[in-house]
C-alpha positions in Angstrom: -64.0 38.0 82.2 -67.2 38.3 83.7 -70.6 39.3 81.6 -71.1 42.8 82.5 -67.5 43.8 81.4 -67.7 42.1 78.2 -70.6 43.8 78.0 -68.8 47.3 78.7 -66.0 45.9 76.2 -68.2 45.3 73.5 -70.1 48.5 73.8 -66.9 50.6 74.2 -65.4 48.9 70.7 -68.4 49.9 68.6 -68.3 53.6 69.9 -64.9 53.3 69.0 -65.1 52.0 65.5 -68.1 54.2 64.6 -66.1 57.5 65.4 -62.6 56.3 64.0 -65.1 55.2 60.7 -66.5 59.2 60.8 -62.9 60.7 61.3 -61.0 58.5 58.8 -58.9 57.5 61.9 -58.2 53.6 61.0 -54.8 54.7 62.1 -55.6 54.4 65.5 -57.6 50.5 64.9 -53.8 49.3 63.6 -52.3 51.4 66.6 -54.5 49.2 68.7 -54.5 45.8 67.8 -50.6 46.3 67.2 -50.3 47.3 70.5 -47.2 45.2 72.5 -47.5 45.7 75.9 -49.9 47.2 78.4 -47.8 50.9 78.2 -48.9 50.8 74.8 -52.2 49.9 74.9 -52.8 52.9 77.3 -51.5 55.1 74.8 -53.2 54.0 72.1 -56.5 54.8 74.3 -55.1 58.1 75.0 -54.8 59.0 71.6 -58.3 57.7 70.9 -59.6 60.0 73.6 -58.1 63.1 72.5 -58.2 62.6 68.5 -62.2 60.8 68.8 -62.9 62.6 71.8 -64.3 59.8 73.1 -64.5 58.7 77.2 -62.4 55.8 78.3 -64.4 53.6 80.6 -63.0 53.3 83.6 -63.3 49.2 83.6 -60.7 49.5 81.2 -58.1 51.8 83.1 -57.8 49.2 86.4 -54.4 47.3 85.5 -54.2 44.3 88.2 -51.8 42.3 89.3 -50.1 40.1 86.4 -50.9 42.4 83.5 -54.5 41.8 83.9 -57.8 44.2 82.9 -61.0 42.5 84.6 -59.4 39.7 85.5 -58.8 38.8 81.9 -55.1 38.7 80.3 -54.7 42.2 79.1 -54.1 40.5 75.4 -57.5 39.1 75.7 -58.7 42.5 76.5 -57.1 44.2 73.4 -57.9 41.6 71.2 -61.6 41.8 71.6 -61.5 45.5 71.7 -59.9 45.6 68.8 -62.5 43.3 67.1 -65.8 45.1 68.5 -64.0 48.3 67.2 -63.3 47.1 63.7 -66.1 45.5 63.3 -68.0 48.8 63.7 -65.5 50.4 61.6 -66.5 48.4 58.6 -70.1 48.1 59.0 -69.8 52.1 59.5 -68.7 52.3 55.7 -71.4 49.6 54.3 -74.1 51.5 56.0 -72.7 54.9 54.4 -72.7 53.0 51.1 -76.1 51.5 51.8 -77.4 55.0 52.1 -76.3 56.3 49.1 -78.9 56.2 46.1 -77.3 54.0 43.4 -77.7 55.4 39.8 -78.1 53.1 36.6 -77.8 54.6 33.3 -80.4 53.6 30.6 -79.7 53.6 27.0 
């Protein structure tokens, strides 16, 4: 897998995670990594496009000989995905929570 896709992977995944963290759409993270074949990895991105409304890079579309994306195993692919998007997913809700003025009560 060569640097500028990881780089396109990596990017992709924390778009991803941010919007499914906004839309309450961890649904569609478990959807992903649970995904068993290549026919269902496409149509977990499908979903994501039309429920996130986010743009599928085309990198990611090119299936090549040998169930591969870039190159890469199409596992590989998926299971780094997966990771970039979840990690955005949870540091989404710690920055929310970061935000949020914290209270103490004084007696």
């Amino acid at each position: 897998m060569d640097e500028q896709f990881q780089r396109t992977l990596a990017g992709f995944g924390h778009s991803l995670g941010k919007k499914a963290q906004e839309q309450g759409e961890m649904g569609l993270l478990y959807a992903l990594r649970n995904a068993k074949n290549p026919e269902d990895f496409y149509r977990v991105l499908n979903d994501a496009q039309f429920r996130l409304q986010v743009t599928i890079p085309e990198a990611l579309l090119r299936i090549e000989k040998g169930e591969r994306i870039a190159g890469a195993p199409w596992v590989r692919v998926k299971t780094l995905l997966s990771i970039y998007a979840m990690n955005a997913y949870l540091r989404g809700g710690r920055d929310a929570e970061e935000a949020q003025p914290s209270y103490t009560m004084t007696g």
